[in-house]
C-alpha positions as a printed Julia matrix, in Angstrom:
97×3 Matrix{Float64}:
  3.88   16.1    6.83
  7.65   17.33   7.64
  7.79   19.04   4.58
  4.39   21.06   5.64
  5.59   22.2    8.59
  9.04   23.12   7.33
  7.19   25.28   4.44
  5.2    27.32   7.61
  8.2    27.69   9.38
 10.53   29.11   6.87
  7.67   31.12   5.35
  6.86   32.76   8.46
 10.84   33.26   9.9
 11.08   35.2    6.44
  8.18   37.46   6.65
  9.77   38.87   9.79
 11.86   41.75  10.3
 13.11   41.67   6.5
 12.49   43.71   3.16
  9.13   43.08   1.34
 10.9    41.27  -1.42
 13.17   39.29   0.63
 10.6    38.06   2.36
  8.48   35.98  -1.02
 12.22   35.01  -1.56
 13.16   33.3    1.66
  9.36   31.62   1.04
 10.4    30.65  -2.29
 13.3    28.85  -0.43
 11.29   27.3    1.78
  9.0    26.22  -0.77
 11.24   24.31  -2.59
 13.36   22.72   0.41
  9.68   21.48   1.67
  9.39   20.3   -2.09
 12.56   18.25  -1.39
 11.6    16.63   1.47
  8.65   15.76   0.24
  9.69   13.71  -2.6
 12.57   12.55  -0.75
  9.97   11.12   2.13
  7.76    9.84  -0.64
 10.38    8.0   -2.37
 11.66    6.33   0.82
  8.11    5.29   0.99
  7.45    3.75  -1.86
 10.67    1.71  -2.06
 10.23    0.61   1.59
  6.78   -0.46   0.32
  8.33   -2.26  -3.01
 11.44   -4.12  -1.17
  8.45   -5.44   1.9
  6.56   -6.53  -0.92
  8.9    -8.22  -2.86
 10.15  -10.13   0.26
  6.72  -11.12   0.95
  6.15  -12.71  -2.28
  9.37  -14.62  -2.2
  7.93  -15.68   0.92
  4.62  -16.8   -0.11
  4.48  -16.86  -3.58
  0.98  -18.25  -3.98
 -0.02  -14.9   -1.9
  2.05  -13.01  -4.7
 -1.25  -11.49  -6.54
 -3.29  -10.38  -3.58
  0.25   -8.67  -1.99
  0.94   -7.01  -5.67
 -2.19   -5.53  -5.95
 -1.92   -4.51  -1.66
  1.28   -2.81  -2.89
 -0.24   -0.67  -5.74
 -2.96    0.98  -3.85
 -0.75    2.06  -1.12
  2.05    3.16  -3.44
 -1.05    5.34  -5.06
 -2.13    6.5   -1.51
  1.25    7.41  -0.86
  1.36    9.49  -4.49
 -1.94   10.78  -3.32
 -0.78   12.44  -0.5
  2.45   13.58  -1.89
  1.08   15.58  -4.86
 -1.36   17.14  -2.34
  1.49   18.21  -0.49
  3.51   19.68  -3.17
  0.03   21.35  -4.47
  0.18   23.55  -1.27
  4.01   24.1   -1.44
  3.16   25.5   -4.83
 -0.26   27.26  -3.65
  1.98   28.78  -0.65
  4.3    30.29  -2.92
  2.21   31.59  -5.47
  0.21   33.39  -2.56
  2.7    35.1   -1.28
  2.74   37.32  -4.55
């Protein structure tokens, strides 16, 4: 959600008081730095969701199936959501021209 915000933000603080080309740049920049933090948020995600589940099977390891498969579907909610958010990164940018 950061990386939403951060896209609004820059995109708007360009449109303002600027030329009319330097202002799809700076949104361009924006863009991609909210394209950063989004796969840098979903990445520290996922792994925080690999090394809990990983410690919970070497915990319980006759639990080990039911916590794999816990661990797939919200590693694939997490994907969900992150290639929604780059979609309207991408969507931003491409509206601004």
């Amino acid at each position: 959600m950061n990386g939403l915000v951060t896209t609004g933000i820059l995109a708007v603080a360009g449109e303002a008081g600027t030329a009319p080309g330097m202002a799809s740049g700076m949104a361009i920049v924006g863009a991609a730095i909210a394209c950063g933090l989004i796969i840098i948020g979903a990445a520290y995600g996922i792994g925080s969701i690999g090394s809990k589940a990983v410690e919970s099977i070497a915990r319980q390891p006759e639990a080990g199936g039911r916590i794999f498969a816990s661990m797939i579907i919200a590693a694939a909610l997490v994907e969900g959501v992150t290639f929604f958010a780059l979609l309207v990164c991408f969507l931003a940018v491409f509206w601004m021209h």
